[in-house]
C-alpha positions, 0 to 999 in steps of 0.5 A, spaced: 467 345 089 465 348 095 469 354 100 472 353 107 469 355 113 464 358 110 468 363 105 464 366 099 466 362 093 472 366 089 474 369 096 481 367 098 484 364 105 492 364 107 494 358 111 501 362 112 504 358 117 502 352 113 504 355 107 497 354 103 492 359 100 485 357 098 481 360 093 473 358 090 475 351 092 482 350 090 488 349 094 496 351 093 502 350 097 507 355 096 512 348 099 509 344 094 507 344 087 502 339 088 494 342 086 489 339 092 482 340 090 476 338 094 469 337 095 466 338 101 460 334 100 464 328 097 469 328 103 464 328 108 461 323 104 467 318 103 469 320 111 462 317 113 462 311 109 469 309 112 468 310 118 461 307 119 461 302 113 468 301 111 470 299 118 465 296 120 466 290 125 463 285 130 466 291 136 463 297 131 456 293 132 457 292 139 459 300 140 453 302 137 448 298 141 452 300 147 451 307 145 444 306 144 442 302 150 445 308 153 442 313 150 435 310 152 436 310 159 434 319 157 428 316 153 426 311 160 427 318 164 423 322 159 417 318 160 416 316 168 418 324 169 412 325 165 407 320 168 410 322 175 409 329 172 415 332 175 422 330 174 425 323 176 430 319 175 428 312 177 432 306 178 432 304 171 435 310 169 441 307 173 441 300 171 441 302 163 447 307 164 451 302 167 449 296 162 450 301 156 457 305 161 460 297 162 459 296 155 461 302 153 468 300 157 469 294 154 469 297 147 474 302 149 479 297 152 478 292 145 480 299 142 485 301 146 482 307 147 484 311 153 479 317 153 473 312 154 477 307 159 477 313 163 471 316 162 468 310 163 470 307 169 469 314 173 462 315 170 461 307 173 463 308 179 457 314 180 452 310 176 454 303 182 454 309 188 448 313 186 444 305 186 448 303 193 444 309 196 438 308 193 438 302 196 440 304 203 435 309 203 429 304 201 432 299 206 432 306 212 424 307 209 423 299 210 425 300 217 421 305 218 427 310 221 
């Protein structure tokens, strides 16, 4: 059994507004007469296994390549910086935040979920106006102005 929050096994927490107190591992209501035990490492488990495994969907799959193709716009940064030998953000940079950010949009509107909806479309409309001067700014040195 393990202790909360970093507790020493066999020192006690009172949860007074919860009515609880917890002490090596075990846990008693004071509203209840029901023993909750746990384990830290078996909940953790049981949690990570619901959630990535337990639902597991076609949209969870899409979230996770979504997420990743937006990851990797950091790793494409990364390397042109390396190869310029000084910080970059190269076009490419901006591309895969909108492919992965509109990915990432799709899956929040399937979910319902209303903190990546707004995350989302905020954060798209940053990455679209950030190619806009890209481009106005390659289209003035083409001119020569």
């Amino acid at each position: 059994m393990a202790s909360l929050t970093g507790s020493p096994p066999g020192s006690s927490i009172s949860w007074a507004s919860a009515g609880f107190s917890c002490g090596a591992g075990a846990c008693r209501g004071s509203r209840s007469s029901k023993h909750v035990s746990f384990s830290l490492p078996h909940d953790v488990g049981v949690y990570l296994y619901d959630v990535f495994i337990g639902r597991f969907d076609l949209w969870v799959g899409f979230g996770i390549v979504a997420q990743m193709m937006f990851a990797g716009r950091f790793l494409v940064q990364w390397i042109e910086s390396e190869r310029a030998g000084r910080s970059v953000i190269p076009v490419s940079f901006w591309i895969l935040s909108i492919l992965g950010g509109g990915m990432t949009l799709v899956y929040g509107l399937v979910r319902h979920d209303a903190i990546i909806i707004l995350g989302q479309v905020l954060s798209n409309l940053i990455y679209v106006r950030n190619l806009v001067l890209i481009a106005k700014n390659r289209r003035i040195a083409r001119q020569g102005g």
